[in-house]
N, C-alpha and C positions, 0 to 999 in steps of 0.2 A: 325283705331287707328292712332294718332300723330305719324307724320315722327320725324326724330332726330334733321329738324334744327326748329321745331314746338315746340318740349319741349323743348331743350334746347334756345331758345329767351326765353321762359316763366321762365325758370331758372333762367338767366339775371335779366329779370323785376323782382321776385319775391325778388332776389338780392339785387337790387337796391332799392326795396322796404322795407328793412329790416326782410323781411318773412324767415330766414335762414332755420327753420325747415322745411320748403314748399322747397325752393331750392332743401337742400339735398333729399325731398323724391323725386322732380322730376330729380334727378339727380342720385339717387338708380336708377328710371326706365327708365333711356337713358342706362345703364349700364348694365340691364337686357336684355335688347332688340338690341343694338346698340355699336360695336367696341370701344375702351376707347379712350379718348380722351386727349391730353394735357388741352386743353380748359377745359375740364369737369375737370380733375383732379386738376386744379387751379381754379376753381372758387368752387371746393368742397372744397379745401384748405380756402379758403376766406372765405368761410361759418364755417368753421369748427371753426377758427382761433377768428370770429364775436364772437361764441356762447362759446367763451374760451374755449374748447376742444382743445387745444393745441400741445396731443399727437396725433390727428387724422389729427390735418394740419399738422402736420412735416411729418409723412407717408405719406399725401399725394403731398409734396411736394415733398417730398425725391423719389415717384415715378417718377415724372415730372425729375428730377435729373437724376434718372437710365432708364429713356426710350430711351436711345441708341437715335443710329442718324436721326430717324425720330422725335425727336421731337428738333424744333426752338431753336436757339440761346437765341432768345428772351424772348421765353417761360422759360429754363432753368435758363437765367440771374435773372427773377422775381423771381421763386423759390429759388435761390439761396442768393438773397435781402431778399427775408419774412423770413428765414431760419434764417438769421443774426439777423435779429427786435427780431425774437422770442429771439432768445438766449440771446438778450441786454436784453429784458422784465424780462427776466426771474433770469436773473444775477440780475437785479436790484429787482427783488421780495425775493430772496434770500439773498441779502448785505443789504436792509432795504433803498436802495441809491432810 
């Protein structure tokens, strides 16, 4: 069976390749198999966020947010940026702006 940095590079590409539904299933099965990850949880965010599921990227962004001090500055700072985008998006589909 695929190790975790096996599926997850294929996540990536899949990603990158605008395949989001492919992402998230390969990313369901790093999840079943494999410790959660920030990286997985933001790039599930990114996929989620692509396919306008909007309430499933703030959860998972908002996870990256609550994952205590193992996870990155870094990583938090992004989630904390896409969190923002959303709410502008969202203000402005609401105002009609």
């Amino acid at each position: 069976d695929a190790g975790y940095g096996t599926l997850y590079n294929y996540a990536v590409f899949t990603f990158s390749n605008g395949l989001y539904r492919e992402t998230l299933r390969l990313l369901n099965r790093i999840e079943a198999n494999f410790p959660v990850t920030a990286d997985c949880l933001l790039l599930k965010a990114r996929a989620y966020e692509a396919l306008n599921y909007m309430d499933q990227a703030i959860s998972a962004y908002t996870a990256v947010l609550n994952g205590g001090d193992s996870i990155s500055f870094n990583a938090k700072e992004f989630a904390r940026t896409r969190l923002k985008e959303i709410a502008k998006r969202v203000d402005r589909t609401h105002t009609g702006k």
